[in-house]
C-alpha positions, 0 to 999 in steps of 0.5 A: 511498480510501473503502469501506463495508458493500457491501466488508463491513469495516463496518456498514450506513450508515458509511464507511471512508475511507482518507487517505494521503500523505508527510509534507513538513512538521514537521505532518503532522496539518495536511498531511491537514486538507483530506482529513478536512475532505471526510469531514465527519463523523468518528465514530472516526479513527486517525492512525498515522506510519511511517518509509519505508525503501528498500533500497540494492538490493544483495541480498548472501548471498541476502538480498533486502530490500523497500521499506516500504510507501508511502502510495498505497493500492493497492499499485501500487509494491509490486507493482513492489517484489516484481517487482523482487525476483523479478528478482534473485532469480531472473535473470529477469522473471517472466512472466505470460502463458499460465499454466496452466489450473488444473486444479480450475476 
């Protein structure tokens, strides 16, 4: 994913690019050369490795744990995680259809 001042998260003229993936390998630093190779020039890079947990899904005492983050970029799964999360929480799916109008608009 890549942004730039048209998102207003950094100077006219530079980029952000954001390259994410899990880690397969014993270097994960080669694993994203290719990626960064595409960047061309890089003016600053930052490279962080996180653990990735999932829950067992089994929320006890009415405690619900969520999935870490994942590498897309998106948010898609996580979205699904917090849906996921509602459902057990609650019983049901949350529903989304025919909210009501907000009132202030």
């Amino acid at each position: 994913m890549m942004v730039s001042s048209v998102h207003s998260i950094c100077k006219q003229g530079y980029y952000v690019a954001i390259i994410s993936t899990t880690v397969e390998t014993n270097n994960p630093h080669q694993e994203i050369e290719g990626a960064l190779e595409l960047c061309g020039k890089i003016k600053e890079k930052f490279i962080t490795i996180t653990e990735r947990y999932v829950s067992n899904g089994k929320g006890t005492d009415g405690l619900f744990i969520s999935n870490s983050f994942d590498a897309t970029s998106h948010f898609e799964n996580e979205t699904e995680n917090v849906l996921k999360l509602y459902t057990e929480i609650t019983g049901k799916q949350l529903d989304l259809e025919n909210l009501p109008e907000d009132v202030d608009e």
